[in-house]
C-alpha positions as CSV (number, residue, x, y, z in Angstrom):
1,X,16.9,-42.3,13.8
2,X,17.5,-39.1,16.3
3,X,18.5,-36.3,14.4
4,X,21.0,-33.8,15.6
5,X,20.3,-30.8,17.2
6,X,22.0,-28.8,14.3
7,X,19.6,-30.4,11.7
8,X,16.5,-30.2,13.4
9,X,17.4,-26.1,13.6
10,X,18.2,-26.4,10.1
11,X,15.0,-27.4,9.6
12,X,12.8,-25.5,11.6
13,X,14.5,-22.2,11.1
14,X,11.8,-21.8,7.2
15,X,9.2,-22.1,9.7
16,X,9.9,-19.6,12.1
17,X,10.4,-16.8,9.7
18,X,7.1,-17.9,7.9
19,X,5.2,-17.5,11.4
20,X,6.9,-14.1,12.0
21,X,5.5,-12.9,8.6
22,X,2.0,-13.6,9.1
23,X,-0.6,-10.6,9.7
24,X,-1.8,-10.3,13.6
25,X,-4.7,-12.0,14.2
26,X,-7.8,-10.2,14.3
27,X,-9.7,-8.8,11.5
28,X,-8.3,-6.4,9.7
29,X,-11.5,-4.4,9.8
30,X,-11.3,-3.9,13.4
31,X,-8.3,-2.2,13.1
32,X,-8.4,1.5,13.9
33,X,-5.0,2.2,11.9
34,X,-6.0,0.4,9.0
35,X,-9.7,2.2,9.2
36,X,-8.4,5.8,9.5
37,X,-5.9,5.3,6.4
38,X,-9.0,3.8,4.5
39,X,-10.7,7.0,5.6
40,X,-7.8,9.1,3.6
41,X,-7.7,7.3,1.1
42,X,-11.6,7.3,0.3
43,X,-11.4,10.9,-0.1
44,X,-8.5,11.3,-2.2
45,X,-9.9,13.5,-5.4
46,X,-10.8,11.9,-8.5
47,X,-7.5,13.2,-11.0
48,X,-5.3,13.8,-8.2
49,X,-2.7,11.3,-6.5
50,X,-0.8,11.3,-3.2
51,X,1.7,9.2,-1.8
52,X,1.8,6.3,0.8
53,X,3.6,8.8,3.2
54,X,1.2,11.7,2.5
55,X,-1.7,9.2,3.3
56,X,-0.5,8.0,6.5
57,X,0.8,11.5,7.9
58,X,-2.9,12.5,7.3
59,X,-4.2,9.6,9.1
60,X,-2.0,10.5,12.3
61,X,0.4,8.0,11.7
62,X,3.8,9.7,10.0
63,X,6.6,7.5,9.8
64,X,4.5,5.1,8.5
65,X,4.2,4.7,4.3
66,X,4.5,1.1,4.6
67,X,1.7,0.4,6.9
68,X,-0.3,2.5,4.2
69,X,0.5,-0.3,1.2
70,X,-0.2,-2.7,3.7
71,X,-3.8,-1.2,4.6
72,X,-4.5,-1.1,1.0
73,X,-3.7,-4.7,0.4
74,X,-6.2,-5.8,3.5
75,X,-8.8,-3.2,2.1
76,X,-11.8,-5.2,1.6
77,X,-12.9,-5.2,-2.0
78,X,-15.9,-4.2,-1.6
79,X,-14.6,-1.2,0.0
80,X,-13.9,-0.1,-3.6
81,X,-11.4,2.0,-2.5
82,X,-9.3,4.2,-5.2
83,X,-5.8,2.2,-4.7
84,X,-4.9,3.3,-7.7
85,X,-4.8,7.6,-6.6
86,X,-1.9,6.1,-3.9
87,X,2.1,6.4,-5.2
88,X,5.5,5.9,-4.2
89,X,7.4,9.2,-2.9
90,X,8.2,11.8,-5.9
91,X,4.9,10.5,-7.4
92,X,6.8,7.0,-9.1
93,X,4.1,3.9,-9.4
94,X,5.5,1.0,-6.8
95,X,4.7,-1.8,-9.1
96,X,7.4,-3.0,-11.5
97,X,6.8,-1.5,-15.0
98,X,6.1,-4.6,-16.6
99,X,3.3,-5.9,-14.3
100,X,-0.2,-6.0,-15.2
101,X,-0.8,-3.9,-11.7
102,X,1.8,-1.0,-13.1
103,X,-0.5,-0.9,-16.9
104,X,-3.6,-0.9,-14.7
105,X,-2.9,1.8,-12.1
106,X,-1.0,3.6,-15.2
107,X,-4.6,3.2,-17.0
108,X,-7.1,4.3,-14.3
109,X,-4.7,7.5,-13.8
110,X,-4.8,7.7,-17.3
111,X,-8.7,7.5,-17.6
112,X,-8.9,10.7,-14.5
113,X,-6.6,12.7,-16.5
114,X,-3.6,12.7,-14.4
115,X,-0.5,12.6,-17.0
116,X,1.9,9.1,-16.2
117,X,5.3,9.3,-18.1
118,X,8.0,6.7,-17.3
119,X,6.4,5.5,-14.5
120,X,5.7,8.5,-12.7
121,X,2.7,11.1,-12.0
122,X,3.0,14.8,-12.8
123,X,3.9,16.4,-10.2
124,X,0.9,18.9,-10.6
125,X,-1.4,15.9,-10.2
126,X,-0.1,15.5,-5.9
127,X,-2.5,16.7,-3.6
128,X,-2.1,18.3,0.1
129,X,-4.4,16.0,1.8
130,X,-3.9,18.5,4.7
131,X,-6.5,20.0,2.9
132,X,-9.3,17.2,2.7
């Protein structure tokens, strides 16, 4: 049976918009954005935090917070990189409160001695990676 033209778009359209959300192809390693916000993020302090716009204004790319979550989810783990220094703007955890990746980052902060009440960092604990 021949399908109308209207139903086969129907169908196809899920498709589409999963192909446009894939990552580019190429390793993420060999990326030199994704390496230089690594680089910031390696040297973020033990007890001090920043924030995903503060990371990728320091590795030349401002404008650009979300391609700093996104670096952190590629981040090899044996990079063993300290995710857990890197917040949302005014210092708020991204992760909903009730998620086990909201009590961990809340713990690791918690075991450097930055303070973490209602979700959010003191604001003593955000560093000027200008700075580093």
């Amino acid at each position: 049976m021949a399908r109308s033209k209207g139903n086969l778009r129907e169908l196809l359209r899920p498709l589409s918009r999963e192909r446009s959300r894939r990552p580019a192809a190429g390793a993420p390693e060999d990326n030199p954005a994704l390496q230089a916000i690594w680089h910031v993020i390696a040297q973020i302090p033990r007890g001090r935090v920043s924030t995903y716009g503060a990371v990728a204004r320091a590795a030349g790319l401002p404008g650009r917070a979300r391609q700093t979550a996104y670096a952190l989810r590629m981040s090899p783990p044996q990079m063993h990189l300290p995710w857990h220094r890197v917040v949302g703007a005014g210092g708020r955890i991204v992760f909903p409160p009730a998620s086990r990746n909201f009590r961990e980052q809340a713990r690791r902060l918690r075991a450097e001695g930055v303070s973490v009440r209602d979700g959010r960092v003191a604001r003593a604990a955000l560093t000027d990676l200008e700075t580093l």
